[in-house]
MMTF fields as JSON, N, C-alpha, C and O atoms, coordinates in Angstrom:
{
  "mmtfVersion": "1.0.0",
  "mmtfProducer": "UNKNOWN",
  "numBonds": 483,
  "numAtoms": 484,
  "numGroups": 121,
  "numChains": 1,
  "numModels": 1,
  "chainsPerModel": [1],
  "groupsPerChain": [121],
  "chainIdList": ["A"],
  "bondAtomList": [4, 2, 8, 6, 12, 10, 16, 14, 20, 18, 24, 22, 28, 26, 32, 30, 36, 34, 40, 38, 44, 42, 48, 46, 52, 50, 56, 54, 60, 58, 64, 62, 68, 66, 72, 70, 76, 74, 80, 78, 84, 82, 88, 86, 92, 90, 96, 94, 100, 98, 104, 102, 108, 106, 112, 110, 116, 114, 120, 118, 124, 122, 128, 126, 132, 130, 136, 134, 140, 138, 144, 142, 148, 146, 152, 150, 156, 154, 160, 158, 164, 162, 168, 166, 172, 170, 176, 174, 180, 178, 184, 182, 188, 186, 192, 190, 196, 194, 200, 198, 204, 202, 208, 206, 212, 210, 216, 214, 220, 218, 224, 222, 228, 226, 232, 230, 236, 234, 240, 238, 244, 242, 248, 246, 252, 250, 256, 254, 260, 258, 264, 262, 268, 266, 272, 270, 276, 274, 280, 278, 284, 282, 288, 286, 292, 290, 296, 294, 300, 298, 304, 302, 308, 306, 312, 310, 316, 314, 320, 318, 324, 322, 328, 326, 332, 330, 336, 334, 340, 338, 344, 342, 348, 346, 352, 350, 356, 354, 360, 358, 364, 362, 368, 366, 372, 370, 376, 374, 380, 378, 384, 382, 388, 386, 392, 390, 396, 394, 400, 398, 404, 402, 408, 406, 412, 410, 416, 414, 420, 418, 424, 422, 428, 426, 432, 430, 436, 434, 440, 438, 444, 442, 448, 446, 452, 450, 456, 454, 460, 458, 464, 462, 468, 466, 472, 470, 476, 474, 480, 478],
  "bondOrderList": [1, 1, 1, 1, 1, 1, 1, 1, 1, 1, 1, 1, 1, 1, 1, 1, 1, 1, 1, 1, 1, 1, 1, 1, 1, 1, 1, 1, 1, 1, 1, 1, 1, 1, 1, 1, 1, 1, 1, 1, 1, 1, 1, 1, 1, 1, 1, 1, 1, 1, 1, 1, 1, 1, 1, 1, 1, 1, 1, 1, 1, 1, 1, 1, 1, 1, 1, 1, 1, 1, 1, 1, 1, 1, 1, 1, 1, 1, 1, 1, 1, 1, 1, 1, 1, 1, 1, 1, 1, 1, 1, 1, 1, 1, 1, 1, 1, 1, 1, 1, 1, 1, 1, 1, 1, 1, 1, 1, 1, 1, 1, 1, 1, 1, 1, 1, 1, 1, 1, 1],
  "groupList": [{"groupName": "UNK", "atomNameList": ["N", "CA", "C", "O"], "elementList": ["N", "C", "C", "O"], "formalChargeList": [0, 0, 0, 0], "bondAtomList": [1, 0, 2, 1, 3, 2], "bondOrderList": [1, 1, 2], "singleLetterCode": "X", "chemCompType": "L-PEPTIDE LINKING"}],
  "groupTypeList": [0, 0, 0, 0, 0, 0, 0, 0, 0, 0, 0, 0, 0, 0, 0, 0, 0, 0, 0, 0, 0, 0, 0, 0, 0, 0, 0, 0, 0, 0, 0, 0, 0, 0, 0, 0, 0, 0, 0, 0, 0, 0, 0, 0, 0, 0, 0, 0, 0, 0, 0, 0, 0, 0, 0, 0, 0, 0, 0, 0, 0, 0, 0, 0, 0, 0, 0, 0, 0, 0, 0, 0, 0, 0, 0, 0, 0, 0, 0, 0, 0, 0, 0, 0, 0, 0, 0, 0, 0, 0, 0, 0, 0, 0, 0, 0, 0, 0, 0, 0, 0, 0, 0, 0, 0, 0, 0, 0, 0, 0, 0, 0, 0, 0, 0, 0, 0, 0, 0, 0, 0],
  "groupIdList": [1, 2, 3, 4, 5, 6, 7, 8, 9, 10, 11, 12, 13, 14, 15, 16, 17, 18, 19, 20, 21, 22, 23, 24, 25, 26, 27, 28, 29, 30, 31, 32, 33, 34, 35, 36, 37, 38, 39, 40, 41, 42, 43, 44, 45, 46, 47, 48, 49, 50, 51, 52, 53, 54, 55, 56, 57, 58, 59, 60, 61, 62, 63, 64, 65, 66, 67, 68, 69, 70, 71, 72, 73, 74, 75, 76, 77, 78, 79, 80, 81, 82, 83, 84, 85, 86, 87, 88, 89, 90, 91, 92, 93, 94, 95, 96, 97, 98, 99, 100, 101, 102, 103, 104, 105, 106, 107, 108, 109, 110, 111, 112, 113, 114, 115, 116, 117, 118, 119, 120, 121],
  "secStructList": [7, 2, 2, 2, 2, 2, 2, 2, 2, 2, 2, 2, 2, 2, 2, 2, 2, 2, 1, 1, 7, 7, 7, 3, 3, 3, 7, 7, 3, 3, 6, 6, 3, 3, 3, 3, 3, 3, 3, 3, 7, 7, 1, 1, 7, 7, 7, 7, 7, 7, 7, 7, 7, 7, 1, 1, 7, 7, 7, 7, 7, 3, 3, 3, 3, 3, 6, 6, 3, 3, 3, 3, 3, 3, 6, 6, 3, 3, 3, 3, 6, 6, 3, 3, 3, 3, 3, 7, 7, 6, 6, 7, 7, 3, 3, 3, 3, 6, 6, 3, 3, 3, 3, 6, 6, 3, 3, 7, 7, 7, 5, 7, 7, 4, 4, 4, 1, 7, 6, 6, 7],
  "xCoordList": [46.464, 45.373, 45.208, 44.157, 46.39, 45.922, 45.639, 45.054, 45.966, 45.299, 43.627, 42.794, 43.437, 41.893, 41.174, 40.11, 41.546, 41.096, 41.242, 40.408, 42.444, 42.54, 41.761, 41.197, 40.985, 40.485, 38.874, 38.13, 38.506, 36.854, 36.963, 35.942, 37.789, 38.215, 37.581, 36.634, 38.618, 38.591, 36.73, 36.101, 36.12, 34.992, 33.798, 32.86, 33.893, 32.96, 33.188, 32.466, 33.974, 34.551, 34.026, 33.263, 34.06, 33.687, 32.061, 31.491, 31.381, 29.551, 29.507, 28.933, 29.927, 29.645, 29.762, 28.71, 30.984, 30.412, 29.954, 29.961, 29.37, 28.355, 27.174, 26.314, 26.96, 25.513, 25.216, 24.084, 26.451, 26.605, 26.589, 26.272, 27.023, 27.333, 28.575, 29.134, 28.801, 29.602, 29.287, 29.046, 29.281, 29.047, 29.394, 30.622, 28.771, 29.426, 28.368, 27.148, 29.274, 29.139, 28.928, 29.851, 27.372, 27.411, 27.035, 25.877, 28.478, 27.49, 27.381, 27.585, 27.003, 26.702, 25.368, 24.454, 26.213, 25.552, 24.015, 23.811, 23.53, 21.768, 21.205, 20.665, 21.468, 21.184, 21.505, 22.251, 21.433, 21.542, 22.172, 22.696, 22.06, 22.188, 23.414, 24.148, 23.578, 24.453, 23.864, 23.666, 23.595, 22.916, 23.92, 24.676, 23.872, 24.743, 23.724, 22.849, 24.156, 23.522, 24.195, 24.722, 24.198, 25.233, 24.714, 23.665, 25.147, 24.938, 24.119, 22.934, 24.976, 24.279, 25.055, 26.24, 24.389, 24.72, 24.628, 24.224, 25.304, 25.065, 26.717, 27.372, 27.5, 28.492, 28.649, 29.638, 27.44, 27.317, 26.118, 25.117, 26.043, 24.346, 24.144, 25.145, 23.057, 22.462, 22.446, 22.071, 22.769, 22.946, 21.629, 20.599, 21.603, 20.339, 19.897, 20.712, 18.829, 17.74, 16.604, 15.476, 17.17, 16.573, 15.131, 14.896, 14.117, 12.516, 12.041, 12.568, 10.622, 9.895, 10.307, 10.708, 10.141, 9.861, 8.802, 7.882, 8.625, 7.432, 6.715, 7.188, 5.269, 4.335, 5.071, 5.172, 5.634, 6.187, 7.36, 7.741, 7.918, 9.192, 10.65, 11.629, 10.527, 11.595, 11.833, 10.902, 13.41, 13.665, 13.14, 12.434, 13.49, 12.929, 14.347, 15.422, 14.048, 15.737, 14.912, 14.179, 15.234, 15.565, 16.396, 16.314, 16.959, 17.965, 17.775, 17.316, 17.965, 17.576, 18.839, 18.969, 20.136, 21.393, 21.283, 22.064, 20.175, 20.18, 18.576, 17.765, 18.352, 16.808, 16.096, 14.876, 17.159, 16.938, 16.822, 16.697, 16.932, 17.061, 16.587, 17.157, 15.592, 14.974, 14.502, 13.501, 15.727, 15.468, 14.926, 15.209, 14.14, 13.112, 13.273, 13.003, 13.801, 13.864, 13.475, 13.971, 12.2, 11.363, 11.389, 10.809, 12.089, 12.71, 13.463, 14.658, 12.83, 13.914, 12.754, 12.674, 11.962, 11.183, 11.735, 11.892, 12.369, 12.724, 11.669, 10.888, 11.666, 11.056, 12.303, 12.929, 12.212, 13.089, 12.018, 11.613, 11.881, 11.374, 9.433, 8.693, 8.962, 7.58, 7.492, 6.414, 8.745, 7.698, 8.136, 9.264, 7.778, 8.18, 8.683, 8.063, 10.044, 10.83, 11.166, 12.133, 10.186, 10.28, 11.145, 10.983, 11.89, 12.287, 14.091, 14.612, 14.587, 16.194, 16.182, 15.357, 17.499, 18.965, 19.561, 19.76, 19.904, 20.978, 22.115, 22.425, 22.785, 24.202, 24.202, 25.228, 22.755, 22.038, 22.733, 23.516, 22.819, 23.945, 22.401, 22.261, 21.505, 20.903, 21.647, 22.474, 21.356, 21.915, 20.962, 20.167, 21.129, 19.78, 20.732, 21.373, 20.795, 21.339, 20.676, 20.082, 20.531, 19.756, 18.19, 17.631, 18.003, 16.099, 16.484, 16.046, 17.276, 17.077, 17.799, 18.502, 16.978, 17.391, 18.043, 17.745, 19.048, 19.68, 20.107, 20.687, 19.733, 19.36, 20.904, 20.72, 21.808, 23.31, 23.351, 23.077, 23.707, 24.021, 23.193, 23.486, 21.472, 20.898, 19.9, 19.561, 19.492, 18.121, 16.844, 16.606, 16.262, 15.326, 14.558, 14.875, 12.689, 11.837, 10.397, 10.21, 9.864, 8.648, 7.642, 6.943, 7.648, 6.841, 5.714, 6.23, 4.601, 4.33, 4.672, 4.862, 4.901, 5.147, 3.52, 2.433, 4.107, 2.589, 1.882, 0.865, 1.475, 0.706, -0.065, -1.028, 0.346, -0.172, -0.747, -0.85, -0.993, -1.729, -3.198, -3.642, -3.809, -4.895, -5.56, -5.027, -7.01, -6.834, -7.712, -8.176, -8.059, -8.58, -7.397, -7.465, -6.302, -5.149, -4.627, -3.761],
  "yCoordList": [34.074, 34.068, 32.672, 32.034, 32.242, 30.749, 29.62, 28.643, 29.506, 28.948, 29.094, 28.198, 30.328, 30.703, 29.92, 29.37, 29.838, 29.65, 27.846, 27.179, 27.238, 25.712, 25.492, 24.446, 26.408, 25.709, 25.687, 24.752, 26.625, 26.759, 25.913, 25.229, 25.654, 24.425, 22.894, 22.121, 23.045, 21.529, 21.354, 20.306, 22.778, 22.229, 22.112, 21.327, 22.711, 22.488, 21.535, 21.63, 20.664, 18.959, 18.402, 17.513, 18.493, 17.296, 17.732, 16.806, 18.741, 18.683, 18.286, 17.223, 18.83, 17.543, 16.387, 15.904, 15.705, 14.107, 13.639, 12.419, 14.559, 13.99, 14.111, 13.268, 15.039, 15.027, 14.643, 14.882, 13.706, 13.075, 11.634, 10.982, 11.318, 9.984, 9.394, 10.128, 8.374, 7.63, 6.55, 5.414, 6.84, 6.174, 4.913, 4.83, 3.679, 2.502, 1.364, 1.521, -0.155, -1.31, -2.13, -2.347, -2.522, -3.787, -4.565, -4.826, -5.652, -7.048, -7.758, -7.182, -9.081, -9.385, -10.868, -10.886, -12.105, -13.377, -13.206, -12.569, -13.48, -13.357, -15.275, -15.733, -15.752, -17.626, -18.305, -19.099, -18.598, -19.175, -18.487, -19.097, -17.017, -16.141, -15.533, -15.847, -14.477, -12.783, -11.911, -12.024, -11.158, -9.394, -8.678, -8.563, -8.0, -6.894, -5.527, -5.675, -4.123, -3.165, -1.955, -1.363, -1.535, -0.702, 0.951, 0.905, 1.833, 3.378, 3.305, 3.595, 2.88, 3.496, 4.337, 4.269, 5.677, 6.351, 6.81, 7.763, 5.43, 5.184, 4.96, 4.341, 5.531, 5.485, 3.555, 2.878, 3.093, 2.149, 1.506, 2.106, 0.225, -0.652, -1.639, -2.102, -1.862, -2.716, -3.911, -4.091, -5.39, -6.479, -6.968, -6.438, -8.058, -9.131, -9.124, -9.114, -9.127, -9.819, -10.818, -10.584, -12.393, -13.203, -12.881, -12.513, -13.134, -13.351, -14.679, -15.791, -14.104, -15.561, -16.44, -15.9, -17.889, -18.838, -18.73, -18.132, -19.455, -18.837, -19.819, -20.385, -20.356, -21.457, -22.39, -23.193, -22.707, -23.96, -24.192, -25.354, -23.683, -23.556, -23.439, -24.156, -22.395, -22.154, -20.874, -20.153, -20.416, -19.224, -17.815, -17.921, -16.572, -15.527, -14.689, -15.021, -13.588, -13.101, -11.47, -11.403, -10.304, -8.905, -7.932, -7.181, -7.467, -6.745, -5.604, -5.595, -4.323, -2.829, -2.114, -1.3, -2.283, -1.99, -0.045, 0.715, 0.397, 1.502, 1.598, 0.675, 3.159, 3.501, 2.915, 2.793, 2.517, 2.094, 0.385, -0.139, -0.163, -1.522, -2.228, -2.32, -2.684, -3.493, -4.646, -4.789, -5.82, -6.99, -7.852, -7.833, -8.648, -9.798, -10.946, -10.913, -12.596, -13.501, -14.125, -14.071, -15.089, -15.696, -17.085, -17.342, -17.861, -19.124, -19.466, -19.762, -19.421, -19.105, -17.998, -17.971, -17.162, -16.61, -15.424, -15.251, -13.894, -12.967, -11.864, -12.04, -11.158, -9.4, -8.435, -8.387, -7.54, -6.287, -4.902, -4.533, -4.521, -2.946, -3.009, -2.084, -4.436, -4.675, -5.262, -5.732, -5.245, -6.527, -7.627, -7.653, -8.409, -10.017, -10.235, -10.065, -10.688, -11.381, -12.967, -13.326, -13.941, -14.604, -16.005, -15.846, -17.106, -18.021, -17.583, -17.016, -18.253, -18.338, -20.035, -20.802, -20.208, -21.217, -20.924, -19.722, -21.636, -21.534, -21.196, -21.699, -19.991, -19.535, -18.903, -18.661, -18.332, -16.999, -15.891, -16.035, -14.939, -13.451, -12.468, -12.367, -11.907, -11.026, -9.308, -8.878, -8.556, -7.368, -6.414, -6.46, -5.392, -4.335, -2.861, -2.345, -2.36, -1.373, -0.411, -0.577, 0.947, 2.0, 1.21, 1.362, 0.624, 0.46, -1.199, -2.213, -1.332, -2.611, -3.139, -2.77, -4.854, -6.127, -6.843, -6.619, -7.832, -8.453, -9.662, -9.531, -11.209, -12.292, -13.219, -13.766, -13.346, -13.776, -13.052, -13.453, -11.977, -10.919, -10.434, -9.6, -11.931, -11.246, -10.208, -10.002, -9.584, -8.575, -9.429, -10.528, -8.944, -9.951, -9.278, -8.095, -9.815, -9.073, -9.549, -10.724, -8.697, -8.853, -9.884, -9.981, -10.749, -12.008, -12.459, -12.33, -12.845, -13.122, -13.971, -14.958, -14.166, -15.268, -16.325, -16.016, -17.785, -18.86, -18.591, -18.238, -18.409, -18.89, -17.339, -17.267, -16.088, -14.595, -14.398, -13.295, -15.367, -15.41, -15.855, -16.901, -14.594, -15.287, -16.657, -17.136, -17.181, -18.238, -18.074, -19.092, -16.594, -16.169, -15.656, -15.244, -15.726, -15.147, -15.916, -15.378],
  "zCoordList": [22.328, 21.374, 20.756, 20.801, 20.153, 19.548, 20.717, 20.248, 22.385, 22.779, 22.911, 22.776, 23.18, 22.789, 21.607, 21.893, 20.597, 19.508, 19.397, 18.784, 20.102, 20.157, 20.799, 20.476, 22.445, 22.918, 22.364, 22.662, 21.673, 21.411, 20.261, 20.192, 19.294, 18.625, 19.332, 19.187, 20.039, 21.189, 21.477, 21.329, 21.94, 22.557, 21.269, 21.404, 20.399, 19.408, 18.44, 17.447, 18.457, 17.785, 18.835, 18.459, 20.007, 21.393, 20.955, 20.376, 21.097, 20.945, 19.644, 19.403, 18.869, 17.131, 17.826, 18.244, 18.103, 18.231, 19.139, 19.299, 20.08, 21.12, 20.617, 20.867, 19.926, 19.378, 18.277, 17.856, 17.239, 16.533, 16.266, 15.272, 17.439, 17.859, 16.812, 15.997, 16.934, 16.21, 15.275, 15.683, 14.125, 12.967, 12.886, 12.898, 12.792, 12.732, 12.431, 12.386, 12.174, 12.029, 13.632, 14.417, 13.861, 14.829, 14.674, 14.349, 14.98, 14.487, 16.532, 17.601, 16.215, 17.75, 16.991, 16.167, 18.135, 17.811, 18.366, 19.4, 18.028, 18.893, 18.581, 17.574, 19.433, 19.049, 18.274, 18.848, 17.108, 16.353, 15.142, 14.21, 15.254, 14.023, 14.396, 15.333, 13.421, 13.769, 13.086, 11.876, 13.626, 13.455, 13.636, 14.6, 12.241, 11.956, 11.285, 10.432, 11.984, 11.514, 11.357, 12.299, 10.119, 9.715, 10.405, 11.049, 10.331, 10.366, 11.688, 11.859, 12.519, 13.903, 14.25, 13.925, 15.256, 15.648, 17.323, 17.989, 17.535, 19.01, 19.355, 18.516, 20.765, 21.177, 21.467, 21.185, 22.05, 22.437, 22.456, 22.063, 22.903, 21.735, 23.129, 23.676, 23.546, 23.981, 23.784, 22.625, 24.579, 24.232, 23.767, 24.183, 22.833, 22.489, 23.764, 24.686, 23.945, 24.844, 24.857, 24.424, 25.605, 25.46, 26.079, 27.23, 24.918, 25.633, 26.056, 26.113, 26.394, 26.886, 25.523, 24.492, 25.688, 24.76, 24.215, 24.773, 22.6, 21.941, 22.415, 23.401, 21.827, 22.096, 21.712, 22.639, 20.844, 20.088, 21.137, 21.002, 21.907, 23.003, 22.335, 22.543, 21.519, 20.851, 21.361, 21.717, 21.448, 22.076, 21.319, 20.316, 21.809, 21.366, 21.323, 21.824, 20.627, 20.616, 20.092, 19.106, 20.977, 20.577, 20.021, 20.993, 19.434, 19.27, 18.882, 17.74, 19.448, 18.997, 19.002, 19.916, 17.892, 18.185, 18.004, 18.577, 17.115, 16.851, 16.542, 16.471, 16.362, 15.952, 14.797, 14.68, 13.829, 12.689, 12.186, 11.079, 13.579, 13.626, 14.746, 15.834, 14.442, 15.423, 14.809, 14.106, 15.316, 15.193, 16.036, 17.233, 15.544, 16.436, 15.91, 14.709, 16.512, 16.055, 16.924, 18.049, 16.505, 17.431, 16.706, 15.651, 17.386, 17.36, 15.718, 15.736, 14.522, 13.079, 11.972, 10.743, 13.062, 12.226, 12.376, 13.584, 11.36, 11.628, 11.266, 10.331, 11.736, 11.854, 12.563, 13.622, 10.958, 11.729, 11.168, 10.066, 12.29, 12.136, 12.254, 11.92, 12.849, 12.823, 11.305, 10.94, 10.296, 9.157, 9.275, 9.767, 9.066, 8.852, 7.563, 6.514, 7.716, 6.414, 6.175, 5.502, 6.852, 6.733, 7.943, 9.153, 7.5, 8.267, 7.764, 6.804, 9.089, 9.096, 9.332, 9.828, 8.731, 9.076, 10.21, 10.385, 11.026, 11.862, 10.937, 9.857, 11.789, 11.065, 10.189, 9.554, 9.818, 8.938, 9.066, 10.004, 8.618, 9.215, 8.766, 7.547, 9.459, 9.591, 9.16, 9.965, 8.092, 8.137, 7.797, 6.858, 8.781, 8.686, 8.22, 9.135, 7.149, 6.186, 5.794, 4.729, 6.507, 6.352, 5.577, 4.49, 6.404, 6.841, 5.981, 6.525, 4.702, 4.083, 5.211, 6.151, 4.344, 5.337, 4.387, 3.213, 4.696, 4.031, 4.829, 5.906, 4.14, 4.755, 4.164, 3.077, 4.551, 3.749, 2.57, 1.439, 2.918, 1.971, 0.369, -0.488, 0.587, -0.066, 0.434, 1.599, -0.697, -0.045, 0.293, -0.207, 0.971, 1.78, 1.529, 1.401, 1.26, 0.563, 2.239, 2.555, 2.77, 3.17, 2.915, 1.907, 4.089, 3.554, 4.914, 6.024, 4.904, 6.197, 6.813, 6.103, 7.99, 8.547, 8.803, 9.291, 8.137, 7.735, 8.644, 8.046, 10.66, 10.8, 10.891, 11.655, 10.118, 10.156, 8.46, 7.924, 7.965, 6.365, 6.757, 7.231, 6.355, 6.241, 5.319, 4.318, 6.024, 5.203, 4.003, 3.489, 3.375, 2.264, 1.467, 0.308, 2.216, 1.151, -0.44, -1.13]
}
């Protein structure tokens, strides 16, 4: 009997964390930067992916470590999640924290990037 009971044990802990995934911290260099994104719930994350070069011929950089994070750095201009937060430093630490962004550990506020302002703004 108590193997019975260890084993339906055993299998309903294994479907929780398969259909749970695993809770965690990824960080990972993307060019010039590091992107880190907390509360993913992915066993495992997809590397940066270098894009085309922008017009200016500066590199392009993807990162979608989880659903909740989708980073875009197009040569030192960042967007995570489709908004634009503005310009990076080389050696910036990018952190995307249940939806907030955080630019060296400050909070980073929605800004356009200059050449997406209109010129009535």
């Amino acid at each position: 009997m108590s193997r019975i009971i260890i084993s339906i044990a055993l299998r309903l802990t294994a479907c929780g964390k398969k259909e749970e995934g695993i809770p965690g911290r990824v960080e990972t260099k993307v060019g010039d930067y590091v992107a880190v994104a907390t509360d993913c719930f992915k066993p495992f994350t997809t590397e940066p992916q270098q894009l085309e070069m922008t017009a200016d011929s500066m590199f392009a950089y993807r990162f979608v470590p989880c659903s909740g994070a989708d980073i875009m750095i197009e040569g030192n201009k960042l967007t995570v999640n489709g908004s634009p937060y503005g310009t990076l430093q080389p050696g910036d630490t990018v952190l995307v924290d249940h939806g907030q962004v955080f630019i060296n550990s400050v909070p980073a506020i929605i800004k356009p990037h200059p050449e997406f302002i209109p010129s009535d703004y």
